[in-house]
C-alpha positions in Angstrom: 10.4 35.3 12.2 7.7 35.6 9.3 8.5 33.1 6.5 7.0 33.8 3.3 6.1 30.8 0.6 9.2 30.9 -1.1 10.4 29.3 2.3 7.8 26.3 1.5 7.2 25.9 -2.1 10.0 27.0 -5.0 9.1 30.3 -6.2 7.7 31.1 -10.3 6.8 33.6 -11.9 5.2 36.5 -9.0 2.4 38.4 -9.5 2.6 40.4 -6.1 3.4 39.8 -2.8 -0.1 39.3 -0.2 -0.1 39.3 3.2 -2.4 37.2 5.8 -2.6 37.7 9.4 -2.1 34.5 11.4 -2.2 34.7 15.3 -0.2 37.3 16.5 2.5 36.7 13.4 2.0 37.9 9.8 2.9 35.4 7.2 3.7 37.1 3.8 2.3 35.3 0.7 4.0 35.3 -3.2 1.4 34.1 -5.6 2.0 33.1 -8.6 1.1 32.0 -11.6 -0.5 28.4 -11.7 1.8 25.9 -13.8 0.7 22.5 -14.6 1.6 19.8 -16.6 2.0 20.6 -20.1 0.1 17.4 -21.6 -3.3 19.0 -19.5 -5.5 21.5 -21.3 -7.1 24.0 -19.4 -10.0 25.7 -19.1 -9.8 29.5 -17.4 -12.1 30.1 -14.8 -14.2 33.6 -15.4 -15.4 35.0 -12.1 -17.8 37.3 -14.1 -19.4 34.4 -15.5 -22.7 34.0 -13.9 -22.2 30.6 -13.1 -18.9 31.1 -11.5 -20.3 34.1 -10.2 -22.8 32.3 -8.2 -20.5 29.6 -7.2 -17.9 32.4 -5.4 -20.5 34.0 -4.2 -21.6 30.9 -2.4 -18.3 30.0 -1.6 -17.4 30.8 2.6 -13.7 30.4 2.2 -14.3 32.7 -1.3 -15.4 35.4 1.1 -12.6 35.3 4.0 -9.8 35.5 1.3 -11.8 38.2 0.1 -12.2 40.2 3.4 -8.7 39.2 4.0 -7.4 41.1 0.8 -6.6 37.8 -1.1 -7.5 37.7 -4.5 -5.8 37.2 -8.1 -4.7 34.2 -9.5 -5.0 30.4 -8.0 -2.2 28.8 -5.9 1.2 27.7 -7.3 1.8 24.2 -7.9 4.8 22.2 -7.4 4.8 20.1 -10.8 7.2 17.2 -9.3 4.2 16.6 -7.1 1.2 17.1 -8.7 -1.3 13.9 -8.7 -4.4 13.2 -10.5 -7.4 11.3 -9.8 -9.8 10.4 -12.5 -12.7 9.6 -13.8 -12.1 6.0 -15.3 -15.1 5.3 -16.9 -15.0 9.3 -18.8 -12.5 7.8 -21.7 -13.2 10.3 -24.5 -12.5 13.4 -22.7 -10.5 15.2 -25.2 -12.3 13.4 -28.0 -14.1 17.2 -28.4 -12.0 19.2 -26.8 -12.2 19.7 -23.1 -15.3 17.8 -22.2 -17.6 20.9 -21.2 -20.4 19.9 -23.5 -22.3 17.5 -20.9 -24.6 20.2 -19.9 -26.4 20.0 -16.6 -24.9 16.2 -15.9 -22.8 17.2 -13.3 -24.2 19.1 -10.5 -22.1 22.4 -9.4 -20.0 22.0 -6.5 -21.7 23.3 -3.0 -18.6 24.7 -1.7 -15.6 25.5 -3.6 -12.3 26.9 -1.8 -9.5 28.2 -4.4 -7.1 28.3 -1.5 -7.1 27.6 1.9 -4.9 28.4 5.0 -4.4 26.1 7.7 -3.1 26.8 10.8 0.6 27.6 11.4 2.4 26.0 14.5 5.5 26.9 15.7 6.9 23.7 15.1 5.2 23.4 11.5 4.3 26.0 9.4 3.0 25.6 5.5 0.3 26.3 3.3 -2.1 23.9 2.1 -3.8 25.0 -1.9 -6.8 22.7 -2.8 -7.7 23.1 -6.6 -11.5 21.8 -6.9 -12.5 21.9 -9.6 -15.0 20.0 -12.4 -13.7 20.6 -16.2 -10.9 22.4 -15.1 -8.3 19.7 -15.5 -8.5 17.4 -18.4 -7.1 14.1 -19.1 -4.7 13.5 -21.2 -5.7 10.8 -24.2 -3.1 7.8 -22.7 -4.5 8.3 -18.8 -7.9 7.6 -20.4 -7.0 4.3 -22.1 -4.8 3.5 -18.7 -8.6 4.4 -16.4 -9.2 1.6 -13.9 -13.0 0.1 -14.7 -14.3 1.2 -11.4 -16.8 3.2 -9.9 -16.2 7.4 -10.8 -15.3 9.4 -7.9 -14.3 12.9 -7.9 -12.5 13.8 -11.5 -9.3 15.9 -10.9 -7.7 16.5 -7.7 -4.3 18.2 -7.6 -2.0 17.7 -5.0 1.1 18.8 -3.2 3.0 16.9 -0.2 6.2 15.9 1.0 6.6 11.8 1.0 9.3 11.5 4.0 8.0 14.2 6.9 10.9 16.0 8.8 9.2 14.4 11.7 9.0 10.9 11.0 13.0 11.7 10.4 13.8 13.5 13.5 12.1 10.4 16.0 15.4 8.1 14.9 18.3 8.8 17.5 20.6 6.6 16.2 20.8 4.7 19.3 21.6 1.0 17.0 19.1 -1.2 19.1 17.3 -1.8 15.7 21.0 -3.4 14.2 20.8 -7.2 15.5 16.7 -7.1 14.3 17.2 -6.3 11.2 17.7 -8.7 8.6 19.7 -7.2 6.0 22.1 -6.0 8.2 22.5 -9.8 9.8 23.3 -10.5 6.2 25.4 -8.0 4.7 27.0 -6.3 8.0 27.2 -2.6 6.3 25.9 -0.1 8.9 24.7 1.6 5.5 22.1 -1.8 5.6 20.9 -1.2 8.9 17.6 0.9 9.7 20.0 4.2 11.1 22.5 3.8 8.2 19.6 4.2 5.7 17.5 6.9 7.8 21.3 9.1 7.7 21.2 7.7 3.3 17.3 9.4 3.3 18.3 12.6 5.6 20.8 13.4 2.4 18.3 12.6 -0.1 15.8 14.6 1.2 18.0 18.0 1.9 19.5 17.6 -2.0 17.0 18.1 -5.3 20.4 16.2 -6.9 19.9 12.6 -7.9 21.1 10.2 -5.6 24.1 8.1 -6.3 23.9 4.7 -7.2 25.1 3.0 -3.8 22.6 5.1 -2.0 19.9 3.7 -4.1 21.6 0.1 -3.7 21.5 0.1 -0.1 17.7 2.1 0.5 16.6 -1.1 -2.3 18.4 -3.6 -0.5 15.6 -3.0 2.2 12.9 -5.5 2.9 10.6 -3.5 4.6 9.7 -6.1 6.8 9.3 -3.5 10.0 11.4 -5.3 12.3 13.2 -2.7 13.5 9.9 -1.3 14.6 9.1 -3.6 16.6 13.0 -3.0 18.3 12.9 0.6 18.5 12.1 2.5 21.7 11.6 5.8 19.8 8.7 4.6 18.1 10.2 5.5 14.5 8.1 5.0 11.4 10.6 3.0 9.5 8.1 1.5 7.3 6.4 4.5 5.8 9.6 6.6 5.9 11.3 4.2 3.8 8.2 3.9 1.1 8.2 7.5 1.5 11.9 7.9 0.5 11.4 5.3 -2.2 8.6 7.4 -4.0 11.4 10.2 -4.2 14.0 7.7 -5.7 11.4 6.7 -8.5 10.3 10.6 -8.6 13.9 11.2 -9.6 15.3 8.3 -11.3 12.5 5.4 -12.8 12.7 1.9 -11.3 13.5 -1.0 -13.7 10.8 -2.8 -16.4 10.7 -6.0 -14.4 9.3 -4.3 -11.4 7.5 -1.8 -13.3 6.0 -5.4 -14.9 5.4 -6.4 -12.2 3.3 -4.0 -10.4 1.4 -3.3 -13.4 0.5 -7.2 -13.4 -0.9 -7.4 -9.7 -2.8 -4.3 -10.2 -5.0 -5.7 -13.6 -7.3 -8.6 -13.1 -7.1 -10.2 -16.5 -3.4 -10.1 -16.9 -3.1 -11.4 -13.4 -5.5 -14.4 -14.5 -3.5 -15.0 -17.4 0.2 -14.7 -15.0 -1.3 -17.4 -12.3 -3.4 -19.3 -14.9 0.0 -19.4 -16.9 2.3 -20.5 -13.6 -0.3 -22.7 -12.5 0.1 -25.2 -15.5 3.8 -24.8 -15.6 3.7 -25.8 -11.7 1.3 -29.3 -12.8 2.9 -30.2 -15.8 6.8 -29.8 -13.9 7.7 -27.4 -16.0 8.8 -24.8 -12.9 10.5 -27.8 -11.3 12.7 -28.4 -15.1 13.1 -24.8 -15.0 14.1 -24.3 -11.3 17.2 -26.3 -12.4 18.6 -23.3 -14.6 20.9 -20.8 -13.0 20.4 -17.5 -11.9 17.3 -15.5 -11.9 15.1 -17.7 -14.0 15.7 -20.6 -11.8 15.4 -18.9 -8.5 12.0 -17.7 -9.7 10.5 -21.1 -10.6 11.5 -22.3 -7.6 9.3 -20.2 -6.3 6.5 -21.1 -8.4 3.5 -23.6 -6.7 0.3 -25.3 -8.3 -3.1 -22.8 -7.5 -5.1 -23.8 -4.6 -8.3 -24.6 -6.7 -10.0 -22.3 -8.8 -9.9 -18.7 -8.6 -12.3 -17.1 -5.7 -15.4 -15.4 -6.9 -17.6 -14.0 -3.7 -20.4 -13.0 -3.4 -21.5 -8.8 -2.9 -24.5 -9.2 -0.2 -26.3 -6.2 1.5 -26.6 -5.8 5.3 -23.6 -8.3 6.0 -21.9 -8.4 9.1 -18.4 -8.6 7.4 -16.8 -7.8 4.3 -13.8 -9.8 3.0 -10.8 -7.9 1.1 -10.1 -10.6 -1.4 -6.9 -8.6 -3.1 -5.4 -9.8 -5.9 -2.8 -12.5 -5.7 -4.8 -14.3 -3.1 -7.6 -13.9 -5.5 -6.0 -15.9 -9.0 -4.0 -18.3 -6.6 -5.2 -19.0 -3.3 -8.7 -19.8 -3.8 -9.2 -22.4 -1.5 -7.4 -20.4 1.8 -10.1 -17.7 0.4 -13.3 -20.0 0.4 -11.8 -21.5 3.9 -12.0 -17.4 4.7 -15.6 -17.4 4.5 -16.5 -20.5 5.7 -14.4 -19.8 9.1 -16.4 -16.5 9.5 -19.9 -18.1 8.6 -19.4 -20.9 11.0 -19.1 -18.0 13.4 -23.1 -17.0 12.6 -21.4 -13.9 10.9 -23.3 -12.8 7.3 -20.0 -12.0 5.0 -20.0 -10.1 1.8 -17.4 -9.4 -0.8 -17.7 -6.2 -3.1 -17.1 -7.1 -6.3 -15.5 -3.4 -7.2 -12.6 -4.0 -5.1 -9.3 -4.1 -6.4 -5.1 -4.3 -5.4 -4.7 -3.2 -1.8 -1.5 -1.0 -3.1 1.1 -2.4 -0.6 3.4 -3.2 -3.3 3.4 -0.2 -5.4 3.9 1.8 -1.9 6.8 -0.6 -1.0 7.9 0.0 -4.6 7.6 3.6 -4.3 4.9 3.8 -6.8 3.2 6.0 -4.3 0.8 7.7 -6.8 -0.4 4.5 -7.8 -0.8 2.9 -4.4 -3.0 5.9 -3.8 -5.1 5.5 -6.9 -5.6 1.7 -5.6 -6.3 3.3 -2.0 -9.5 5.2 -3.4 -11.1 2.6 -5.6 -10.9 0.4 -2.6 -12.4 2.9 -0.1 -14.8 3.6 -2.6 -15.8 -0.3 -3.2 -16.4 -0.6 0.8 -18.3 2.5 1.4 -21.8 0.6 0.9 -21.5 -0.7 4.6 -20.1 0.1 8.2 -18.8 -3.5 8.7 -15.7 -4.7 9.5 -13.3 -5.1 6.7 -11.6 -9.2 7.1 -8.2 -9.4 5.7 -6.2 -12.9 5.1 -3.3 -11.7 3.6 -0.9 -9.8 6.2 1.0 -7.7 3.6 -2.4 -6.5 2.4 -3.8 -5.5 6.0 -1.0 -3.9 7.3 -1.7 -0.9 4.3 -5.2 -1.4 4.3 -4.9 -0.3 8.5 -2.6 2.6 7.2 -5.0 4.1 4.6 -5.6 6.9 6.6 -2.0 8.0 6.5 -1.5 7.2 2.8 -4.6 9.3 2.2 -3.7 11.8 5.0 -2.3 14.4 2.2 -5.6 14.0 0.4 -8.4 16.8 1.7 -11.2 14.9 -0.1 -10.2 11.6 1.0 -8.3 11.9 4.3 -11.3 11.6 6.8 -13.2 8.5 4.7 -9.4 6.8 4.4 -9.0 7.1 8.5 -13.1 5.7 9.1 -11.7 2.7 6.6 -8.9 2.0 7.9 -10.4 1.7 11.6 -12.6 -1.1 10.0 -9.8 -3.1 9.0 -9.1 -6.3 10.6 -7.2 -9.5 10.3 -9.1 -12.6 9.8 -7.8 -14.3 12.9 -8.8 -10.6 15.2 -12.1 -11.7 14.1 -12.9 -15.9 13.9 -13.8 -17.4 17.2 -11.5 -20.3 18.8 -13.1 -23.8 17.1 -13.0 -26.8 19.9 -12.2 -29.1 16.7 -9.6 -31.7 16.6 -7.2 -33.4 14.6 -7.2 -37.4 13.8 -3.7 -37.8 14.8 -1.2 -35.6 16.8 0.3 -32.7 15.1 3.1 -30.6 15.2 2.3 -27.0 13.8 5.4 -24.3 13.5 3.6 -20.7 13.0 5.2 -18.8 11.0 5.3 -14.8 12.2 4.6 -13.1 8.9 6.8 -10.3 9.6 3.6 -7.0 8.9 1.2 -9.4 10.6 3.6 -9.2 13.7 5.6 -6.1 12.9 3.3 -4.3 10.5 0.1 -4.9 13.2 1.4 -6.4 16.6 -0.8 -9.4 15.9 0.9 -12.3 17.3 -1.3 -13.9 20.0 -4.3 -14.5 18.2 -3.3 -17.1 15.5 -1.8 -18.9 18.4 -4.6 -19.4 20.5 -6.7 -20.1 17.7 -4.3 -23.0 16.9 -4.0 -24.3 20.4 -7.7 -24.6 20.6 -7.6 -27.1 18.1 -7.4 -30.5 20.1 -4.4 -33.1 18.9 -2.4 -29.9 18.0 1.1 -29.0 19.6 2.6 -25.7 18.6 6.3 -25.7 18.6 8.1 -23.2 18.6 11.4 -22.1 16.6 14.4 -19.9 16.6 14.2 -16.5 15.6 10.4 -16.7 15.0 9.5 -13.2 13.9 13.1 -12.7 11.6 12.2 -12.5 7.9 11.6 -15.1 5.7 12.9 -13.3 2.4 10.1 -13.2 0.5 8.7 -8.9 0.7 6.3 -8.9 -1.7 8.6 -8.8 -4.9 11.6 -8.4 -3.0 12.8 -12.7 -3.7 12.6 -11.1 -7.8 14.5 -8.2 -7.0 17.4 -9.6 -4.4 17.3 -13.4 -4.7 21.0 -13.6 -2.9 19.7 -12.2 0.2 15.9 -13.7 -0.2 17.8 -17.3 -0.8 20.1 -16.7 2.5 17.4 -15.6 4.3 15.3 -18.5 3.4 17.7 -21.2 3.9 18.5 -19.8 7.6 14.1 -19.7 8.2 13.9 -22.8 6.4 17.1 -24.7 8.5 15.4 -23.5 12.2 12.0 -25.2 11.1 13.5 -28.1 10.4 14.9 -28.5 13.3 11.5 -28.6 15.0 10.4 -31.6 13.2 7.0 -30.1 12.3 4.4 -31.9 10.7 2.8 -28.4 9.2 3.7 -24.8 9.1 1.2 -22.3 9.4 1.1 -19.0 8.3 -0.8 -15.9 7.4 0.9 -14.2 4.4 1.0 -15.8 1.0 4.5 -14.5 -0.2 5.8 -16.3 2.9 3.6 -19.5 2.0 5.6 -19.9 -1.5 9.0 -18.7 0.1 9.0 -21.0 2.7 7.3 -24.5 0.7 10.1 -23.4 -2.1 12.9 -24.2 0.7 11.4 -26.9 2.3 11.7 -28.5 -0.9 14.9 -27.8 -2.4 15.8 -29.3 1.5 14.3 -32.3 0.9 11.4 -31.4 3.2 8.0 -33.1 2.9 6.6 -30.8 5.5 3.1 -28.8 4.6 3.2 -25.1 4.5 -0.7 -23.7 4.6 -2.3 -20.7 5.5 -4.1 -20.2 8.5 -7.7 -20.6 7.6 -7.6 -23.3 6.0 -5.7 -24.9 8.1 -8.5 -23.5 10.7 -11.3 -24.7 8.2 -10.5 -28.2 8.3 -6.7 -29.5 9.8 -7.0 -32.8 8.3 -7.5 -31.7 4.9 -5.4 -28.8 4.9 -2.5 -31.2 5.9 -3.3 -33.5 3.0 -2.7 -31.2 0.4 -5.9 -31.6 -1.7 -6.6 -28.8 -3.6 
């Protein structure tokens, strides 16, 4: 049966119904007037203009909607969905009105499409409408004093997608094998906390346009994201990305709070993160986190959390015609220096040239867990863009980071102009300890090292054996193993902010089954865990190391010392 694009996109204003032949199947087409955001200006488009003129007349997929009967106005939009992409560095663009006085700067598009059709399946069916266009879309004064500092890529890029796919949704069977993995549920014991409970919450919040209620929100939050149940389920269900995805419809109907919104905004801007772990850094040497620690609620929980800065902030170097190049992020940047130095020696010692572009920025993973997904995207672009200077292998240090760097390609996958370079980054992507070589070093004394599973190094990218062997190579070195290796820590990115209860329980029970191993050092790959876990060894009286795993790699002794 023929569906027509009322069936796909909510109808407007029609200027006449079109028809397109598809296969053997006709699929009838309203189009209607284009809507967009009322803060945008916008300039028509005259087809007799010669310019234009030439541009359609050059324009392939011009012609077939031609021959095909298609003409009128452009596409409809959905407004709810419709994304930008900007220029950063073009900050007075309504300073004279639309911005079309810079003459022959900008060379005219090759190839144009108003609209395109894609293919229609059986099982999917839908209409895809790319908008290119130069001038057409202008920014708005407060998105040009918000523009990242980065290197211009295409200006204005209009989009329209569904976060959560009826696919993803339909792999869940509900068959519980996920329950006992997951560590919310372990914590709360609601079957609305579990990985099926909150698939059924999103297969209601997807089917109504209605706002959720509040304990629907309460339980999809409540959610760590830490990808266990991935690891559990036989079905293969994206839990991760169906979660972020139903996440970016919560905050698409109903804003998240100031403190995350603070948050995100901080990790995502250089200087105000400087300031933030400049700032937390002196409170951690001077004790003021450990004076403030001793205050209830919140404000306590989160200074116990806080940790002096490994050294000064990391500063690479951008070098052409290197063999690797390092994602630095952000927070790994300001407060980890030394495990990021350690990064580069450990891949040089391996006769490996390593570079690190200077543009890069945020890798995005916690504005997509946040359901900032327009963001994360923005972030996703600038950093394909900073890499695209080389073919080499992309090192990451920081698991939360590489697990969405390696899935670029399907936060990107809605993006024409972007899609194909975010699936050639993201198969460059690897973890620092896929990459390193096994060291025959040794230890001056006998060690006992716990490694730590962060949970999207061993959920998010099946990476488990590697920081292992890399460990056991290191002579004097006995890796013990614990409980309940690969169950959640509590920390999520900003999830020990947001839920402190359950990040504290889960802490204390990760914290209790290390202990009981009697390690000398804990290893692991994933700053947030890093300052979760040395944050509960202490408040247990624990004078056990917690350090990441190249420096550790870099030099045992040291690393185990605690110098700077």
């Amino acid at each position: 049966m023929p569906r027509t694009y009322a069936d796909v996109v909510p109808q407007r204003t029609a200027c006449g119904p079109l028809e397109a032949a598809t296969g053997q199947s006709v699929l009838k087409v309203e189009v209607h007037e284009t809507r967009l955001d009322d803060r945008l200006q916008i300039a028509a488009i005259d087809l007799d203009d010669p310019p234009h003129a030439r541009e359609r007349d050059h324009n392939a997929a011009f012609g077939r909607d031609r021959a095909a009967g298609l003409s009128g106005p452009g596409p409809p939009w959905d407004d709810r969905r419709l994304g930008l992409v900007r220029d950063p560095d073009d900050r007075n663009d309504l300073g004279g009105g639309l911005g079309n006085d810079d003459g022959g700067r900008r060379p005219p598009l090759a190839q144009g499409p108003e609209r395109g059709v894609v293919r229609v399946g059986e099982q999917r069916r839908g209409i895809v409408d790319d908008a290119l266009a130069r001038d057409d879309l202008a920014q708005s004064r407060g998105d040009a004093r918000c523009a990242d500092r980065h290197r211009p890529y295409a200006r204005d890029i209009a989009l329209s997608f569904t976060p959560v796919s009826s696919e993803d949704l339909a792999t869940c069977i509900s068959c519980g094998l996920c329950l006992n993995d997951c560590p919310t549920y372990r914590v709360l014991g609601d079957e609305a906390d579990s990985p099926r409970g909150r698939i059924q919450l999103i297969r209601t919040v997807v089917a109504s346009p209605a706002a959720p209620s509040d304990t629907t929100v309460d339980h999809l939050e409540a959610c760590l994201v830490c990808r266990a149940c991935e690891t559990a389920c036989p079905s293969g269900v994206p839990f991760g990305r169906i979660m972020e995805g139903a996440r970016e419809i919560l905050q698409d109907r109903e804003d998240s709070g100031a403190f995350a919104r603070a948050a995100l905004d901080t990790v995502a801007r250089p200087r105000r993160l400087a300031l933030a772990a400049r700032l937390a850094d002196i409170g951690a040497r001077l004790g003021l986190a450990r004076m403030a620690a001793r205050l209830p609620g919140r404000v306590g929980w989160a200074s116990s959390l806080a940790a002096r800065a490994e050294g000064p902030p990391f500063r690479g170097v951008d070098r052409e015609g290197a063999d690797v190049s390092v994602f630095a992020g952000c927070i790994m940047r300001e407060s980890f220096g030394e495990t990021e130095r350690a990064t580069v020696r450990i891949l040089e010692r391996g006769g490996l040239v390593v570079s690190v572009p200077e543009e890069q920025t945020c890798c995005g993973a916690l504005h997509a867990h946040a359901g900032d997904g327009e963001r994360a995207r923005q972030l996703a672009r600038l950093n394909i863009d900073a890499f695209s200077g080389s073919d080499a292998k992309v090192v990451v240090n920081a698991a939360g980071c590489g697990a969405h760097l390696k899935d670029y390609g399907h936060v990107l996958g809605s993006d024409p102009l972007w899609a194909d370079r975010a699936k050639a980054f993201a198969a460059r992507v690897r973890d620092v300890s896929e990459v390193v070589k096994a060291h025959p070093g040794r230890t001056r004394r006998a060690v006992r090292v716990v490694y730590q599973d962060a949970c999207h190094l061993a959920h998010g990218q099946r990476i488990r054996a590697q920081p292992r062997a890399l460990l056991r190579a290191i002579e004097g070195v006995t890796l013990v193993d614990i409980e309940d290796a690969e169950r959640c820590c509590g920390s999520a990115g900003i999830y020990n902010l947001t839920h402190p209860e359950i990040a504290r329980q889960l802490q204390q029970d990760k914290v209790r089954k290390i202990i009981d191993a009697s390690p000398d050092v804990i290893v692991s790959a994933n700053p947030g865990c890093i300052l979760q876990i040395a944050a509960g060894l202490r408040a247990a009286g624990s004078s056990a190391r917690v350090v990441h795993l190249a420096r550790f790699l870099d030099d045992p002794d040291l690393a185990m010392a605690g110098d700077p």
